[in-house]
N, C-alpha and C positions, 0 to 999 in steps of 0.2 A: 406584589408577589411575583408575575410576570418578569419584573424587572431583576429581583434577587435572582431567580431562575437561570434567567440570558446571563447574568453576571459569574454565577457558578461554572454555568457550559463554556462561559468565554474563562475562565481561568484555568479550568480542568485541560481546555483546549491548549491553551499555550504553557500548561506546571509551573501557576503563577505561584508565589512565595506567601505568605499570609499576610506579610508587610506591604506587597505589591497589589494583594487583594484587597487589600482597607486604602489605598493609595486612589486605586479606582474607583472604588465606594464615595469616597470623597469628594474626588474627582466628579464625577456624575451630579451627585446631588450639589456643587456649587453653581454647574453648569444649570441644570433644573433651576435651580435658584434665581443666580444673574437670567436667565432667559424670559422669566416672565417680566422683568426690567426691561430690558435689551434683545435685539434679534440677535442674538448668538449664533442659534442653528433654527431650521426651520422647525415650524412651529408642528409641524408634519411628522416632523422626525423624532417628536420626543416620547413616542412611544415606541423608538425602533433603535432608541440610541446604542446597543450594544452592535448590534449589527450592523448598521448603515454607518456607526462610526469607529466604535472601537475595534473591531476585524479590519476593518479597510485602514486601518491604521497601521495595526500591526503587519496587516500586507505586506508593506515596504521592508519588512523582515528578510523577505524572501528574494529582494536584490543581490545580487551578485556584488551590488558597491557597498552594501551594509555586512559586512559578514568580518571585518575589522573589530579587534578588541578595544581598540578608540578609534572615535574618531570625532570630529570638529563638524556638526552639521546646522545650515542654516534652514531656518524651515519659514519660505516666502509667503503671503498671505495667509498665514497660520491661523485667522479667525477667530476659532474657540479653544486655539492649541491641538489642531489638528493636523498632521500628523502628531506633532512636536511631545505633545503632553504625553501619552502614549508610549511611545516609542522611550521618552526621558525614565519611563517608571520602571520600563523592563531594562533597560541600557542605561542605569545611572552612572558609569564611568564615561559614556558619553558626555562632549560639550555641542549647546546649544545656545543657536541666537533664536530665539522667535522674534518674526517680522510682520506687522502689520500696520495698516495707515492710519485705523480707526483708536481713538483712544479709548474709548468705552471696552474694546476688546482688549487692548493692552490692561489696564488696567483689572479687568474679570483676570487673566493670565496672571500679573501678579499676585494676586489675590491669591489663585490655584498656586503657582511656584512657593510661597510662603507661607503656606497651610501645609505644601507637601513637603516642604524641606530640600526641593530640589537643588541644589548645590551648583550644580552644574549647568545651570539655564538663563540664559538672559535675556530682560524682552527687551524688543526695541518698537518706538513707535515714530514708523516712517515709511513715504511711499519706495515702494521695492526700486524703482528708477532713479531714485535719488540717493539712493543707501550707499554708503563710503564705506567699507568694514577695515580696521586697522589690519587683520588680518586677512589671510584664504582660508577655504573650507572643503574638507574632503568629500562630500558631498551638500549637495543644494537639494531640498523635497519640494514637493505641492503638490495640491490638491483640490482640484476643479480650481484650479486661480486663472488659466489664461491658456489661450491656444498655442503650443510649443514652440514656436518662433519667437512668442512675444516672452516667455519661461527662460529661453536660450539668452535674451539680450539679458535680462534678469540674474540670470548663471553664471555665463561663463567670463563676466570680469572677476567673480569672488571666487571660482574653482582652485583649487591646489591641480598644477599640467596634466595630471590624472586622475582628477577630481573627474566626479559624476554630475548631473541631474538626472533622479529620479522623480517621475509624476505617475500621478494615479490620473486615467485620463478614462472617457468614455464616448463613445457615436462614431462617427466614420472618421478614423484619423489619416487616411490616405492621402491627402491632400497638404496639412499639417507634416507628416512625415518626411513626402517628398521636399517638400519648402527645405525642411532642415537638413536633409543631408545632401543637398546642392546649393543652399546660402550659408548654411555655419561647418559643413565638415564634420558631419558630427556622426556616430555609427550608434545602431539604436538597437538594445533586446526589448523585447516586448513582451511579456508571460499575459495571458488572460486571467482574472481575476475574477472574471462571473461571467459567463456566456448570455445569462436571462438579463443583465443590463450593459450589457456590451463594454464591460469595466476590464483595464489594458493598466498594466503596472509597466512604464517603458524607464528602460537605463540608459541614460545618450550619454556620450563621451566624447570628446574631441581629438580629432584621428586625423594625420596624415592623411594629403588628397586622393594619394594611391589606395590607402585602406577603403575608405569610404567606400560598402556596398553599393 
C-alpha cells in the first residue's frame, strides 16, 4: 500500500498519463522481481524506490540540456535503467542507448524495454571505455557512476559540439569540479537537488578557453 501511495504522489507530481502510470507500475515490480535474483539496486532501497529512484531520475528533467523536443541521449552505467528507464517513459520521442558492463543488468533492461514497448531504447552491454557509438549524442547522463573527470573521458568523445553531460552527483565536489574546468574546458551549472543529502544535478558543456569560469 506504501508503495501504490509513493506511486500516486510521484505521478500526481509530474501529470503522468495513465499509460505512463502502468508503464512505472511495471516498471517497479520487474525491478522487485529481477532484484531478489540479482543486486539491481540496493537491497536498502527497495522500500524507498520511488523516491530515492524514480524522483532522482526525473530530476534530470530539470536540465537546461533536456528541455529539447528530441533528443539522442546515452545514459552511462545505467544499472537498473536509471536514469534511462524513467526518463524514456515520460520522453518517448526520445532516442536512447542504455550502457552498462554487467550482463545480468543488460539483460533485466531488456526484459523492462520489451514488456514496455519502448521503441526508442537500446541496450548495450559494454564497458563505457571502450564503447564505439556509430553515432554522437545530444546529451550523455549518470548517476553515482564515477567522479566527473572520469564521466568527462566517458563523454565527451560521444557528445554532438554542443552536447552536454549531465550527472547527478553527491558529497563535496569541489575538487572534482576544479579538475574539470582546468583539464577538459568544460563550464558547469549546478542546481541542488536535496540539501539533507548534499545531491547536485551539474550540466558541463565544453566551452572555449576564454569561457571557462
Amino acid at each position: 500500500m506504501k508503495l501504490q501511495n509513493e506511486l500516486t504522489e510521484f505521478a500526481e507530481h509530474y501529470d503522468l498519463s495513465s499509460a505512463q502510470i502502468e508503464s512505472f507500475e511495471t516498471y517497479v515490480q520487474l525491478l522487485l522481481s529481477w532484484n531478489k535474483r540479482t543486486n539491481l539496486i540496493s537491497r536498502n532501497d527497495t522500500h524507498r524506490i520511488v523516491e530515492r529512484h524514480l524522483f532522482e531520475s526525473l530530476v534530470f528533467l530539470s536540465s537546461p540540456a533536456l528541455q529539447a523536443e528530441k533528443l539522442r541521449l546515452l545514459d552511462v552505467g545505467t544499472g537498473a535503467g536509471l536514469p534511462g528507464i524513467p526518463l524514456a517513459i515520460v520522453r518517448p520521442q526520445w532516442a536512447f542507448v542504455l550502457l552498462d558492463s554487467r550482463k545480468i543488468k543488460t539483460l533485466f533492461l531488456r526484459d523492462v524495454v520489451n514488456q514496455l514497448r519502448l521503441e526508442l531504447v537500446a541496450v548495450v552491454c559494454e564497458r563505457a571505455e571502450s564503447y564505439q557509438s556509430p553515432h554522437l549524442f545530444d546529451v550523455v547522463t549518470a548517476r553515482a557512476v564515477a567522479r566527473l573527470p572520469k564521466l568527462l573521458d566517458y563523454a565527451l568523445p560521444v557528445l554532438e559540439k554542443n552536447g552536454a553531460l549531465v550527472a547527478l552527483k553527491g558529497g563535496d565536489l569541489n575538487d572534482e569540479l576544479a579538475l574539470a574546468k582546468t583539464e577538459y574546458g568544460v563550464a558547469v551549472e549546478a542546481d541542488v537537488v536535496s540539501e539533507k543529502d548534499d545531491r547536485v544535478l551539474l550540466t558541463v558543456r565544453q566551452v572555449s578557453g576564454e569561457d571557462v569560469e
